[in-house]
C-alpha atoms as an extended CHARMM CRD file, in Angstrom:
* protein
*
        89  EXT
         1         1  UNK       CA             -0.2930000000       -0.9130000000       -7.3860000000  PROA      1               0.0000000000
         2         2  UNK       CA             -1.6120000000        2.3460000000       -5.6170000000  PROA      2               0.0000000000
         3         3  UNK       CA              1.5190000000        3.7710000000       -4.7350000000  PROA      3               0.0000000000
         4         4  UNK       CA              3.8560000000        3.7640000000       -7.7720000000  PROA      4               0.0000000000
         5         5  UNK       CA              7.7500000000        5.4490000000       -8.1740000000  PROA      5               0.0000000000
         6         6  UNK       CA              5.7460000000        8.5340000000       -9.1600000000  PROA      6               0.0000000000
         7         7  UNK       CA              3.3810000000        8.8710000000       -6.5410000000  PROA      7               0.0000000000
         8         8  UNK       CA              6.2310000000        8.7410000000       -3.4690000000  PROA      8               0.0000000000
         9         9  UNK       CA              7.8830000000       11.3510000000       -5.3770000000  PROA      9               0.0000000000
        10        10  UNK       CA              5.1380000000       13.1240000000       -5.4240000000  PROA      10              0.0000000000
        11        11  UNK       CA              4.2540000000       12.9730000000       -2.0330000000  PROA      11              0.0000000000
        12        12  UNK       CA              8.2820000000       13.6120000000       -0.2860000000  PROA      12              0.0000000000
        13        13  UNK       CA              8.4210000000       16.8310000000       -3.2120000000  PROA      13              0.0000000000
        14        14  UNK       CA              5.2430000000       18.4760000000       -1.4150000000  PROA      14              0.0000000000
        15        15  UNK       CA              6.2980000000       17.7010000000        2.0940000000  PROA      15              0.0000000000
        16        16  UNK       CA              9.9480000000       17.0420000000        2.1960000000  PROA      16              0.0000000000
        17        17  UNK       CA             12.7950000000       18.7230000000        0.8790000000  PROA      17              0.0000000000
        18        18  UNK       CA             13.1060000000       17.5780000000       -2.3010000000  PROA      18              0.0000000000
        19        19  UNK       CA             12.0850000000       13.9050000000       -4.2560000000  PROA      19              0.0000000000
        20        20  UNK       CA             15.1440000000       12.4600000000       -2.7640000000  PROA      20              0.0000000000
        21        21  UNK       CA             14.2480000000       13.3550000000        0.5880000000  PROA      21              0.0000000000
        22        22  UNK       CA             12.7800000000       10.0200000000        2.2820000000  PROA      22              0.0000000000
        23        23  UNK       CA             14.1200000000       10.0010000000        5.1110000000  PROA      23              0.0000000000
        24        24  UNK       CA             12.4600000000       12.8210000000        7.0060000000  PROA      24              0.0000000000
        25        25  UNK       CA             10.0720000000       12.7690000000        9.5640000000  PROA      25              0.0000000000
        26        26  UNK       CA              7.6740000000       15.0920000000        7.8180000000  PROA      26              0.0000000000
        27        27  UNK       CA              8.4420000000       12.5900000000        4.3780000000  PROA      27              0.0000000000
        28        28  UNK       CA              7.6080000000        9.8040000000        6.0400000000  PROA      28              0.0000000000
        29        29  UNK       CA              4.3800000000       11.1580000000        8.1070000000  PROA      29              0.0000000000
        30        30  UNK       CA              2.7460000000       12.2300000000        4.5720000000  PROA      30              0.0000000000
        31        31  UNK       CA              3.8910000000        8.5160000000        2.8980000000  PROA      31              0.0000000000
        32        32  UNK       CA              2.4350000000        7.1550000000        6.5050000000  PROA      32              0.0000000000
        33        33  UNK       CA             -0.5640000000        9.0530000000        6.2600000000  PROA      33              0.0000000000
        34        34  UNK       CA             -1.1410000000        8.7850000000        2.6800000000  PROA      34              0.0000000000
        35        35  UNK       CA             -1.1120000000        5.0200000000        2.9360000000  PROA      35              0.0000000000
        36        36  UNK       CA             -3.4830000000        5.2440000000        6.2590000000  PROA      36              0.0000000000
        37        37  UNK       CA             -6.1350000000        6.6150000000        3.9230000000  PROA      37              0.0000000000
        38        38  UNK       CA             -6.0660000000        3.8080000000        1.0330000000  PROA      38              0.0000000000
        39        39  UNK       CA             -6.0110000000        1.1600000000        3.7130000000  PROA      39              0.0000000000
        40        40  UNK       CA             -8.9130000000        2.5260000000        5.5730000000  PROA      40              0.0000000000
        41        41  UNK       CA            -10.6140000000        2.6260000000        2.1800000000  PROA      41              0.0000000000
        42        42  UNK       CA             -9.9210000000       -0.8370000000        1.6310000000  PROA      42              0.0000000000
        43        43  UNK       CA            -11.1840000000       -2.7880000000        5.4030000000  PROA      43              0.0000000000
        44        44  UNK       CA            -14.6470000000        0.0230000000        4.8250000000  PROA      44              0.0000000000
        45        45  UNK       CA            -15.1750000000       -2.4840000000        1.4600000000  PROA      45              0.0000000000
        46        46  UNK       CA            -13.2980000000       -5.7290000000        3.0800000000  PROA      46              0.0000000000
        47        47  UNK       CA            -14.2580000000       -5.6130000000        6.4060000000  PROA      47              0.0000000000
        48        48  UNK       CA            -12.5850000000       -8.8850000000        7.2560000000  PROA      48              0.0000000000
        49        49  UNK       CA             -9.4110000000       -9.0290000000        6.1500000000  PROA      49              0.0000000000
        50        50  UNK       CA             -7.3110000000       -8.8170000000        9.2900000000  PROA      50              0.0000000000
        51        51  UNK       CA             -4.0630000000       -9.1130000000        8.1170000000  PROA      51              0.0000000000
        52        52  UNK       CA             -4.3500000000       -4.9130000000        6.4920000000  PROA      52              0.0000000000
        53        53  UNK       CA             -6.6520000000       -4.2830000000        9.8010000000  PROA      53              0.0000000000
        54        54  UNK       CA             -3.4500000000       -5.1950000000       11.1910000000  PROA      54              0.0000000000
        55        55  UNK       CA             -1.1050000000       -3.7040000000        9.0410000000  PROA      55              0.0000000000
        56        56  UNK       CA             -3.0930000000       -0.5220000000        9.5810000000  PROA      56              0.0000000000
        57        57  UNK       CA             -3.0730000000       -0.4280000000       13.3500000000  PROA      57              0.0000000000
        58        58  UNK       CA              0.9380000000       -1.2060000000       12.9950000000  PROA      58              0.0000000000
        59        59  UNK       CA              1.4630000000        2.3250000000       10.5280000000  PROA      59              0.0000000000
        60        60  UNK       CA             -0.8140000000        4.3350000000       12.6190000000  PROA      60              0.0000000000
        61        61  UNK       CA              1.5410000000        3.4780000000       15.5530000000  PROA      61              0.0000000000
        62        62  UNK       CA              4.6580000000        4.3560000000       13.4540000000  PROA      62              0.0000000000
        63        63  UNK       CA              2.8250000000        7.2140000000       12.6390000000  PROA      63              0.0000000000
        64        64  UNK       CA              2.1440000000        8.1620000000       16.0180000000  PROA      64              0.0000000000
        65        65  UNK       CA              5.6110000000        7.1910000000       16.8420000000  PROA      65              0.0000000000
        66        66  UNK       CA              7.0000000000        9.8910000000       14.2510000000  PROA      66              0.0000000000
        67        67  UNK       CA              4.5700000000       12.6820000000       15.3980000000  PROA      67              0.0000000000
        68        68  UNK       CA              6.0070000000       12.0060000000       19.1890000000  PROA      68              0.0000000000
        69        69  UNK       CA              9.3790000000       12.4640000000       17.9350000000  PROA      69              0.0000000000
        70        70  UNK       CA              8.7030000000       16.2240000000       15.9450000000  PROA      70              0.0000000000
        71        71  UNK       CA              6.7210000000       17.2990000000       19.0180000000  PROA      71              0.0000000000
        72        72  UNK       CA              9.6020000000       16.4920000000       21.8060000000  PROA      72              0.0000000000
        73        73  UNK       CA             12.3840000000       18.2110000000       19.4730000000  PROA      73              0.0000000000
        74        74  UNK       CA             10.8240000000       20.3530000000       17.1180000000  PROA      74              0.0000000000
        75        75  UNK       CA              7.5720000000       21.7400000000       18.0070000000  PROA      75              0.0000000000
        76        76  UNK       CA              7.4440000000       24.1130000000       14.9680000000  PROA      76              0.0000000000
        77        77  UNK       CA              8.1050000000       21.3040000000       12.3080000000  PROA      77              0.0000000000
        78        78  UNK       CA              5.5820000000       19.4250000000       14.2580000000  PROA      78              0.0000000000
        79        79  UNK       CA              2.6320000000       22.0810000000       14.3020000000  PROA      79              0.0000000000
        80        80  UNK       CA              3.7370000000       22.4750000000        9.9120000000  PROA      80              0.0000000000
        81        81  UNK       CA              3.2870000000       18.8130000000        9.2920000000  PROA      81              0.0000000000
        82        82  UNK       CA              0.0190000000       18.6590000000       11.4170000000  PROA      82              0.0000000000
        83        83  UNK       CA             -1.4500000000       21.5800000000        9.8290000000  PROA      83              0.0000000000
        84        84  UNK       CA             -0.2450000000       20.6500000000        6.1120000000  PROA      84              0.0000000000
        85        85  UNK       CA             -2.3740000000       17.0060000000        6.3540000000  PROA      85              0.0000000000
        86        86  UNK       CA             -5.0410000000       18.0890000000        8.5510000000  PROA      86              0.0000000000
        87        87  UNK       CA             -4.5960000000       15.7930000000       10.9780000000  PROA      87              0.0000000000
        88        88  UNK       CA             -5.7370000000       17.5430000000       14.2420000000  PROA      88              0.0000000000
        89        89  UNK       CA             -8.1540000000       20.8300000000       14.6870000000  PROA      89              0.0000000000
């Protein structure tokens, strides 16, 4: 599997708090966006499996949903995670 015990740990440790933390907003962008990445990999090989063209469309609006939330309450956290993934210029 691509994203093993190790790997999340990895991922909420750089961008959380600590490897425990899951449950942020800034955790869960990075595990969001992380996964966004190996799934777009994936439909640019399988172009017509529509069930992960699906599931894709479906994390980017979670995503999206999470990034809405940080900018409405916490503008700074919300600029940090942006410009820690390079998601916007």
């Amino acid at each position: 599997m691509y994203l093993d015990k190790a790997k999340k740990e990895e991922i909420f440790g750089q961008y959380g708090k600590s490897t425990t933390d899951t449950g942020s907003a800034e955790a869960q962008i990075a595990l969001f966006s992380y996964r966004i990445s190996h799934l777009t990999e994936h439909l640019k090989k399988n172009h017509k499996d529509h069930n992960t063209a699906r599931s894709l469309t479906m994390l980017v609006g979670k995503r999206r949903k999470l990034l809405k939330y940080l900018y409405n309450n916490d503008i700074n956290r919300y600029r940090a995670i942006i410009k820690a993934l390079g998601l916007r210029k």
